[in-house]
Steps between C-alpha positions, in 0.01 A plus 500: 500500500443457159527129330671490176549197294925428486700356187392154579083584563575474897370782658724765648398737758641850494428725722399868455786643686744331238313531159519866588862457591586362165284706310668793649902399494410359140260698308624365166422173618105394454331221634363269230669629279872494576502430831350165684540381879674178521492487899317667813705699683824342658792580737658178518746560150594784312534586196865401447397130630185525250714566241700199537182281560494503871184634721612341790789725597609881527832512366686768676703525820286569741352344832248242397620555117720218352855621343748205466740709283714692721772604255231654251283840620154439557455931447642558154380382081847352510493240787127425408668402123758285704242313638244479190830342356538281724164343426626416125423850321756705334498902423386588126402810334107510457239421670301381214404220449688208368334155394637268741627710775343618838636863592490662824552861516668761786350834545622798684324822555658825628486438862709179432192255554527171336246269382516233274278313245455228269396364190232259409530245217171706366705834443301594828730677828453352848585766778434437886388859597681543897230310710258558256377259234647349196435658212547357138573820258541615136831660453724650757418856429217469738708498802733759395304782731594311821799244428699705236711398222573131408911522552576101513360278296570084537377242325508123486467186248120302552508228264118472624383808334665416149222442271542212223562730202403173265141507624 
């Protein structure tokens, strides 16, 4: 195991076995420079509950999994967008970023795997990697090798990250 100082100077352990993992289903991704673990290596959420701020929970139906949704598909981009609306966020065009707004993003690749991933109030992403770690990332072009296109994007108001434009 190597230790690795996280986002917040708390050390983070990553094993071998999964830095070589990441550095191998994201190559354009580098570590310290646009790529930083945020967690150790969990199987208790996923990315879709990471995305909307949960690491308590794996959203999907599934034994042991939590899925309280049972008119909206746990399987496709569409029925994860139903439920990233129903935690306030609506669809929008871009996934850049917008002064103000937190943005969560749905990727596809050709297999029809999903993952999802969100934005930080830095300009920063935040992606749960399966029952990996937590990765905070430059840019979403990083994960295109292994999660595919972006084809949903949501987004939602946070008064919190509005800056004062009169300072």
């Amino acid at each position: 195991m190597h230790g690795l100082l996280g986002v917040r100077g708390v050390a983070i352990e990553i094993s071998d076995v999964w830095r070589e993992r990441v550095k191998r289903l994201f190559p354009d991704l580098q570590e310290g420079t646009s790529l930083e673990y945020t967690s150790e290596a969990d199987f208790n959420y996923n990315c879709l509950s990471w995305a909307l701020g949960c690491n308590t929970l794996v959203f999907e139906n599934s034994k042991g999994a939590f899925w309280m949704w049972p008119t909206i598909p746990d399987d496709t981009a569409e029925g994860w967008a139903q439920l990233i609306e129903l935690h306030g966020f609506t669809r929008t065009d871009t996934a850049e970023a917008v002064l103000g707004y937190e943005k969560v993003v749905i990727l596809e690749n050709e297999e029809g795997d999903l993952h999802a991933a969100r934005s930080c109030e830095n300009g920063m992403w935040k992606s749960k990697l399966g029952t990996g770690p937590d990765i905070d990332h430059v840019g979403l072009h990083g994960l295109k090798q292994t999660y595919g296109e972006v084809v949903i994007v949501l987004e939602r108001h946070r008064p919190d990250w509005e800056t004062n434009s009169e300072s």
